[in-house]
C-alpha positions as a printed Julia matrix, in Angstrom:
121×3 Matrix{Float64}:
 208.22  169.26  31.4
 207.82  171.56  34.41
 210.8   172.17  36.32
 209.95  171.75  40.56
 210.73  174.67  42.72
 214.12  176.16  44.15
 213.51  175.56  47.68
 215.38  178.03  49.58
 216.63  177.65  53.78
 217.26  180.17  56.3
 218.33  179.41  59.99
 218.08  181.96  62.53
 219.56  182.56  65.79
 216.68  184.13  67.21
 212.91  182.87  67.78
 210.0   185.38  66.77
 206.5   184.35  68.12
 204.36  183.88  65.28
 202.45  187.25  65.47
 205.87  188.91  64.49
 206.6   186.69  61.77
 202.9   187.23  60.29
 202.89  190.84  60.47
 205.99  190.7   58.81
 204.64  189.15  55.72
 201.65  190.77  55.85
 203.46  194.0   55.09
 204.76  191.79  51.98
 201.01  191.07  50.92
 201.66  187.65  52.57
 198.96  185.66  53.87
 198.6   183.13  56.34
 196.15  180.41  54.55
 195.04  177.24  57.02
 197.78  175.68  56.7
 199.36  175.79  59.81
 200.62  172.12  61.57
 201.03  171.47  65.03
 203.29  168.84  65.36
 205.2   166.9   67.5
 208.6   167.12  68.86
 211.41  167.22  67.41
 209.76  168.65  64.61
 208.33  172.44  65.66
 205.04  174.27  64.51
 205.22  174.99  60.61
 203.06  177.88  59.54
 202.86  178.44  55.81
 202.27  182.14  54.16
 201.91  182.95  50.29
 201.36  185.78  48.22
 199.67  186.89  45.51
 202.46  185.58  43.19
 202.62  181.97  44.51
 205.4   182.4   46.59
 205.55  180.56  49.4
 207.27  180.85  53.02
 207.14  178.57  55.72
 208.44  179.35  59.36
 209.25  176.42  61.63
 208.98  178.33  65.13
 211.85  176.79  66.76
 214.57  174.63  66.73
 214.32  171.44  64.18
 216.13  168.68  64.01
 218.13  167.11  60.85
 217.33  163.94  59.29
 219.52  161.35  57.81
 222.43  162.97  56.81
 221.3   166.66  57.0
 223.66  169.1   59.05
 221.82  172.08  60.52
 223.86  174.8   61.89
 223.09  176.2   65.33
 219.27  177.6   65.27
 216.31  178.96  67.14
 214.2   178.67  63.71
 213.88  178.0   60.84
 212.26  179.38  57.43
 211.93  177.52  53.91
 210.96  179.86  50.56
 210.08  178.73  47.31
 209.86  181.18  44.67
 206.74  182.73  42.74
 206.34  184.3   39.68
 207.82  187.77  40.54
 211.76  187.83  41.21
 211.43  191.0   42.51
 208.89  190.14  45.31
 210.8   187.21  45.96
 214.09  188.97  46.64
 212.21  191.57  48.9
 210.86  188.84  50.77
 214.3   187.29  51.83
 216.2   190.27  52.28
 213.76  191.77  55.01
 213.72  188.53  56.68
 217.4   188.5   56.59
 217.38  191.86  58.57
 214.71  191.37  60.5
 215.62  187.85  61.48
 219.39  187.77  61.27
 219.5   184.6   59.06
 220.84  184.18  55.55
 219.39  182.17  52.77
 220.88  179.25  50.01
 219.49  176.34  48.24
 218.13  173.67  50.29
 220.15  170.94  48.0
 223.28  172.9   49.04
 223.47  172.66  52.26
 226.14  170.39  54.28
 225.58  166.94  54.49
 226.77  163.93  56.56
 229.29  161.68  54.94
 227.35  158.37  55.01
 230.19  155.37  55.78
 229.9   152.82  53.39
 229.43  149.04  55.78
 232.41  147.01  55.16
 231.74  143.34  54.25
């Protein structure tokens, strides 16, 4: 059976206009495929890079919103990571955004959630 993807978030407390961010990866051997959604607020651009390993980094150019019972900490952006097939790369990848960007990374499925009350009856 074939395990899904760590999914990895970093928040940072500073906004980078996309150029940056791209040039960034591109010195990674990043790309930036087509896949890049406008959206609506709350919810901010999402522009998705990968490498020649299948990892995968998407940065959410500006602040985002939780859902449900997501906390978020205080944030101008926002980037997710999934891991490829070369730890090395992978490592590389988050510790020059965590320099470059200020931001530190963890497991999305550890960060803080909201207590959800129980409805009495």
């Amino acid at each position: 059976m074939k395990q899904e993807p760590i999914e990895y978030t970093a928040f940072s407390p500073t906004w980078r206009q996309v150029h940056h961010v791209t040039g960034t990866l591109a010195r990674l051997t990043f790309t930036l495929p087509a896949k890049t959604y406008k959206t609506a607020p709350p919810i901010p651009a999402q522009y998705h890079y990968e490498d020649t390993y299948s990892t995968e980094v998407i940065y959410l150019a500006g602040k985002d919103t939780p859902l449900d019972n997501e906390v978020f900490p205080l944030h101008a952006s926002r980037f997710l990571a999934y891991p490829g097939s070369h730890t090395p790369a992978f490592r590389t990848m988050k510790r020059t955004l965590t320099v470059l960007f200020r931001c530190s990374w963890r497991e999305s499925r550890k960060l803080p959630r909201r207590f959800q009350q129980q409805e009495s009856a």
